[in-house]
C-alpha positions, 0 to 999 in steps of 0.5 A, a space after each residue: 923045227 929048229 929057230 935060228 937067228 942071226 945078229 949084226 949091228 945094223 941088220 943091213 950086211 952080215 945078219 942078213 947074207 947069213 940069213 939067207 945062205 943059211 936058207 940055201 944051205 939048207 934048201 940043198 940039203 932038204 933041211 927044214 928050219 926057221 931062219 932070221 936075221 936082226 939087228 943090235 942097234 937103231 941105225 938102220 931100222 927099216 931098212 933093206 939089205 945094203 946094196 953091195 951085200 945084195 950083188 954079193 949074194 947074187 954073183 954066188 947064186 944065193 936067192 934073198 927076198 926084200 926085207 927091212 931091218 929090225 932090231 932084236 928084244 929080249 923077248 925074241 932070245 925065248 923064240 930061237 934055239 940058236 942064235 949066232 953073232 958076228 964079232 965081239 961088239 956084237 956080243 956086248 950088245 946082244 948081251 946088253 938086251 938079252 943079259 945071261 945066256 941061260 940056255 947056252 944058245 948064243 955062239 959067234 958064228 965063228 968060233 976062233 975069230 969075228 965075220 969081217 965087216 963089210 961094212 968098214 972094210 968094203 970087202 963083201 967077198 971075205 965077209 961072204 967067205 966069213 959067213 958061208 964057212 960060219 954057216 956050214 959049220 953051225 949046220 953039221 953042229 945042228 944036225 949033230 945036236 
C-alpha cells in the first residue's frame, strides 16, 4: 500500500484538509492508500484543525476526524513513498529536518505555484480549490507510477 504524507507549517489548515480530501478522493475511487498530515514547525502542536478549515471541508462534503497536530522527523521521511509540501517555505524547512531528498519523493503539491495560505489570507475556498487540484493531480501520478 502506498504512504503519502502531507506537510504544512502548522498542521492546523493546508496539511490536514489534503489529508483528508486526498482520502475522500481516494475512497470514491476505491484506492487503498496510507494518508497523513504533519507539521514543519512547534507552533501548533497538539492542536486540532482550525476551525475555519474544518467548516470548509465540511460545506464541500469532505468527512475529517479530530486530530492534533505533530510535527514530522527525520525519520518519518523512511516511512512514506510520497511526501508533498505547500509553498517554498515549506521546502526550507522539510529540507532542514530531512536534508537530501535521496529518494526523490519530496514534491510541492502544486507543481508551478505555492497552496495559498489560509492562514494569513483567510481565504479557505482558494486554498480548498489549491488543495483539491493538487490533490488530483498527485492521484492520476501515483496511479501512473
Amino acid at each position: 500500500m502506498k504512504r503519502i504524507l502531507f506537510l504544512c507549517h502548522g498542521n492546523i489548515c493546508r496539511s490536514p484538509m489534503a489529508e483528508f480530501i486526498m482520502k475522500e478522493l481516494c475512497r470514491k475511487e476505491g484506492i487503498y492508500m496510507d494518508i497523513d498530515s504533519m507539521a514543519l514547525t512547534y507552533e501548533e502542536i497538539g492542536n486540532d484543525m482550525y476551525p475555519p478549515a474544518k467548516r470548509k471541508l465540511t460545506e464541500k462534503g469532505i468527512p475529517f476526524t479530530p486530530r492534533q497536530a505533530r510535527i514530522m522527523e527525520r525519520c518519518d521521511y523512511f516511512d512514506y513513498d510520497y511526501i508533498y509540501y505547500m509553498d517554498a517555505e515549506n521546502k526550507r524547512d522539510v529540507s532542514r529536518i530531512v536534508g537530501e531528498d535521496i529518494e526523490h519523493k519530496i514534491y510541492r503539491l502544486l507543481p508551478d505555484r505555492d497552496v495559498a495560505d489560509p492562514w494569513w489570507t483567510g481565504d479557505f475556498e482558494t486554498t480548498y480549490q489549491d488543495v483539491l487540484e493538487g490533490c488530483k493531480l498527485r492521484l492520476k501520478e501515483i496511479e501512473n507510477d
